[in-house]
N, C-alpha and C positions, 0 to 999 in steps of 0.2 A: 630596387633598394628602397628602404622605410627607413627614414631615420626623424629625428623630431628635432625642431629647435626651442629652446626652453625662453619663454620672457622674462626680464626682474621682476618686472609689476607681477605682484601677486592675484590681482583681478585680471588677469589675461592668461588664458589654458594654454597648453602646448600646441603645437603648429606642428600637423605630420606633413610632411613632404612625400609625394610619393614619385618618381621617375619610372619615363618609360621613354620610346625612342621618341616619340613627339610630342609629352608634353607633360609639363611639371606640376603636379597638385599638391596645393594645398588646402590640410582639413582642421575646420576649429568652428570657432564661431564669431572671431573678432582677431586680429592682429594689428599688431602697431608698426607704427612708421620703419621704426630698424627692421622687423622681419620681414614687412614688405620688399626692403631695399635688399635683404638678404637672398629673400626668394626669386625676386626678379633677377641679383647677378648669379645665383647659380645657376638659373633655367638659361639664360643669356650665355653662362658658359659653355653649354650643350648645346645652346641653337634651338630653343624651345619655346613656347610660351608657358605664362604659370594658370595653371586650371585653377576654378574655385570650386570647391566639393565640402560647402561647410556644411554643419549637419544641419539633416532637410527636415528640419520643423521654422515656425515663426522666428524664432531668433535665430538659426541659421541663415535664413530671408534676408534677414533684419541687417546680420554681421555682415555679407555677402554683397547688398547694397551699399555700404558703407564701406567696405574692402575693395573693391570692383574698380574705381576711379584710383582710390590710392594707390594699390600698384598698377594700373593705367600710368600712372606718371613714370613709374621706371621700367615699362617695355611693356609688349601684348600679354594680355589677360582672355582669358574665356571662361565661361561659365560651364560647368561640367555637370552639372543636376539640379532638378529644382523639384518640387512635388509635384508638379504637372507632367514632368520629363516620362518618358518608360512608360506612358498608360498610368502614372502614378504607383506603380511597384514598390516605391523607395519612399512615397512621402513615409512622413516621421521617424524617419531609420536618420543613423546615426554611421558616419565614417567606420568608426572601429566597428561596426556591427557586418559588416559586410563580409559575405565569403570570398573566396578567387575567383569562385563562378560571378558573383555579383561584378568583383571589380573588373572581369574582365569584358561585361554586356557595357559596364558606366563608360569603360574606356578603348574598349573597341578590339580589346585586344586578343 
């Protein structure tokens, strides 16, 4: 299931959520403290952890390390691609650009 949570702040993009049986991703480039706290208790209601899968250029990096600890504070996190990841397949690809074949190599499924 793909669904997005939307932030007020107008400089923060949407946050897609994406579910599967083991673990919760979330894709942007930056989230704030409510979505964190939002993404951490929905993966938490499933038994999950939340993936980060922001998009894989330098500001994804950038969002990612900055995201990583924040929700660190409200339950397990893991890092789900990075431009190294895959032999680098993905660096500079972006969440939405991704086919089912891709999501299904990024998450195993």
């Amino acid at each position: 299931m793909l669904f997005s949570l939307r932030s007020n702040n107008k400089h923060h993009s949407a946050t897609q959520i994406i579910y599967r049986r083991d673990v919760t991703v979330t894709c942007s480039n930056v989230i704030t403290r409510e979505q964190a706290s939002r993404i951490s208790n929905q993966a938490r209601e499933i038994g999950v952890p939340v993936g980060v899968m922001f998009d894989n250029d330098t500001e994804g990096e950038n969002g990612a390390r900055a995201s990583i600890p924040l929700l660190a504070e409200f339950g397990p996190v893991q890092y789900t691609w990075s431009p190294l990841m895959f032999d680098g397949e993905f660096k500079n690809r972006q969440p939405e650009s991704m086919t089912f074949s891709d999501l299904k190599t990024i998450l195993n499924i």
